[in-house]
N, C-alpha and C positions, 0 to 999 in steps of 0.2 A: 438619568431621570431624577429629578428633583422628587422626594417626600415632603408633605407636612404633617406634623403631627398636631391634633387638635386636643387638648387637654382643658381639666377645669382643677386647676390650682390657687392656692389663695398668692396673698403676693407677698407672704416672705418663704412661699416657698422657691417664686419666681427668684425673687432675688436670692437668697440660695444658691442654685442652680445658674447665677448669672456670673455670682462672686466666686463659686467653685471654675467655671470656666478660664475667668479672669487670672486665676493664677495656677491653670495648667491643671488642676482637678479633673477636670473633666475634656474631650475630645471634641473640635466641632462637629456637629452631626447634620441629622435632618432641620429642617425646618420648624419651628413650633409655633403655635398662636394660641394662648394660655387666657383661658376666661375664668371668673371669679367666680362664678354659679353656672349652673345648668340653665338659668333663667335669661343671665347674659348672654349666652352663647346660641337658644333659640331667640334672643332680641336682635342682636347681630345677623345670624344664619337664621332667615326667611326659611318655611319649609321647599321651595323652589328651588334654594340653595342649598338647602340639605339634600335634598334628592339629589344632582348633584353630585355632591357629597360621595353619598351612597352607591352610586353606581361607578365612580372613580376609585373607589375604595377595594385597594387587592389587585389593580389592574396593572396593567405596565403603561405606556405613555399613549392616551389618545388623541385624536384631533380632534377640534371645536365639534366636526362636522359630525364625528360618532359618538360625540358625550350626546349633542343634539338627538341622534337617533336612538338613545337609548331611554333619556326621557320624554321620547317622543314630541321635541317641540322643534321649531324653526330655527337654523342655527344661529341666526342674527338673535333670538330670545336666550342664548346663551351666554352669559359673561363673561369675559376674558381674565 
């Protein structure tokens, strides 16, 4: 099961964290996708995608078809 983690960093913290990896500092890990505000990351992530979000969050691995059921929409309304 793949993690991502969602973080709001500036971007020398990113790069930091990119130049630590690069020479063995650090282990690869999860997944991350690192926004510069809190303001980017609701611009990006629609609240439909936050929900989402939120209901996949803690979970172990699900399919389209019960992320769909749990925000209650059609699973074709679901993003891949």
């Amino acid at each position: 099961m793949r993690t991502v983690i969602l973080s709001v960093e500036t971007q020398s913290d990113v790069m930091r964290r990119i130049l630590a990896s690069a020479h063995g500092q650090r282990k690869a890990g999860d997944d991350r996708i690192s926004f510069e505000s809190v303001s980017d990351r609701w611009r990006v992530l629609a609240p439909k995608r936050m929900e989402i979000v939120r209901v996949m969050t803690g979970t172990g691995p699900l399919t389209i078809r019960e992320v769909a059921r749990r925000v209650d929409r059609d699973f074709k309304g679901v993003p891949l």
